[in-house]
C-alpha positions as CSV (number, residue, x, y, z in Angstrom):
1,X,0.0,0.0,0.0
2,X,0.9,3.6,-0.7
3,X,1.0,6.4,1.9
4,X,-1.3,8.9,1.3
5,X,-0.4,11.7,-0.4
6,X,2.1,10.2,-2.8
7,X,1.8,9.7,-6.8
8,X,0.2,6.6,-8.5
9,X,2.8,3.5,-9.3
10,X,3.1,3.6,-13.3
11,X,1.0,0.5,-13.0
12,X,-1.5,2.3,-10.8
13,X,-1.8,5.4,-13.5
14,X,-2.5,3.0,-16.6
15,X,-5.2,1.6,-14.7
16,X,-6.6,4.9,-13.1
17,X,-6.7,6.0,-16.9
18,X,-8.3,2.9,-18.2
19,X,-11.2,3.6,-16.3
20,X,-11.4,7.3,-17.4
21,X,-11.3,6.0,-21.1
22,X,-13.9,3.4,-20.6
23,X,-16.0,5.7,-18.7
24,X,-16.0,9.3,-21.1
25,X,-16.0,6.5,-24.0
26,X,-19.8,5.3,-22.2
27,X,-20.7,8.7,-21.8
28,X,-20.2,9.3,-25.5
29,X,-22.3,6.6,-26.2
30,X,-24.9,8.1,-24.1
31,X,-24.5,11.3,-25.5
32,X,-24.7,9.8,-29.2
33,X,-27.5,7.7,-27.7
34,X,-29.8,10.9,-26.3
35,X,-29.6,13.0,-29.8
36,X,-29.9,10.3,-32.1
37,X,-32.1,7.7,-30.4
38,X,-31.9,4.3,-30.7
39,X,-33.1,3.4,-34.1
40,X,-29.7,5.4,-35.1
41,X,-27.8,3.1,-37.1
42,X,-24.5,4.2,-35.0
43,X,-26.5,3.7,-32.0
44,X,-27.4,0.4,-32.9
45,X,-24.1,-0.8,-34.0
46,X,-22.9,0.0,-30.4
47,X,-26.0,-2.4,-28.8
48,X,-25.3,-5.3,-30.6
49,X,-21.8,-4.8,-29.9
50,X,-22.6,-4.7,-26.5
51,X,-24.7,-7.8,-26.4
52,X,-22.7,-9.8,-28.9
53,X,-24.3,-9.0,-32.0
54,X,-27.9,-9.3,-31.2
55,X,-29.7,-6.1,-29.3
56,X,-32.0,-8.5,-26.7
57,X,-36.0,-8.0,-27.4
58,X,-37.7,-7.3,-23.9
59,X,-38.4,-7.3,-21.5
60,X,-35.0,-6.9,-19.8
61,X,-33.7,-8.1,-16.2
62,X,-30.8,-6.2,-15.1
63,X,-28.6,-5.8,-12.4
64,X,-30.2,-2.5,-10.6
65,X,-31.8,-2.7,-7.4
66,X,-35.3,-2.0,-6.9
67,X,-35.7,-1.8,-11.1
68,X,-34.9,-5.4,-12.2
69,X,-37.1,-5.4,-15.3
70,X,-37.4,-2.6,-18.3
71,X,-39.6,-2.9,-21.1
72,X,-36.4,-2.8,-23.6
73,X,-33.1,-2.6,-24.0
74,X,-32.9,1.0,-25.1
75,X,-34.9,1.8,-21.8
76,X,-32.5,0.4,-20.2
77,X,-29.9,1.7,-21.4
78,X,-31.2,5.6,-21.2
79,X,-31.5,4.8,-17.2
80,X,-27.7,3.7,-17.3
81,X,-27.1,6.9,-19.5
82,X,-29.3,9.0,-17.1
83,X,-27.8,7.7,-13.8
84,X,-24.8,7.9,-14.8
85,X,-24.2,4.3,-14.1
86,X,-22.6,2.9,-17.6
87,X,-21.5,-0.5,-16.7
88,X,-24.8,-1.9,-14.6
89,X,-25.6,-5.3,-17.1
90,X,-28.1,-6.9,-18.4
């Protein structure tokens, strides 16, 4: 373990800025996702990339508390982009 107040390990700073990446890349999704919609080819391409090729049909059981089920997978996916909570699954 560190002590506190001293710089990240090289290993450390790859993997603090792995997780930056993967999280402004989601929020461009979402971005692309709320002025588009999700009948935008781009948009679409990114769902089945996320789900292996195949956007699922609903309804759709997730991982979030108190809201297990959503009518589809772009309602889903507009409450990860509106919570802010990119990488809750399916």
């Amino acid at each position: 373990a560190q002590q506190p107040g001293t710089p990240l390990s090289d290993q450390e700073y790859r993997q603090f800025f792995r997780s930056l990446r993967a999280a402004r890349g989601a929020s461009t999704a979402c971005l692309l996702r709320a002025l588009y919609g999700c009948q935008n080819p781009l948009v679409q391409r990114l769902d089945e990339y996320e789900n292996h090729g195949v956007i699922p049909e609903g309804p759709i059981c997730s991982e979030v508390p108190g809201t297990p089920f959503f009518p589809d997978f772009c309602t889903f996916s507009f409450y990860r982009c509106t919570r802010k909570r990119y990488f809750i699954k399916v």
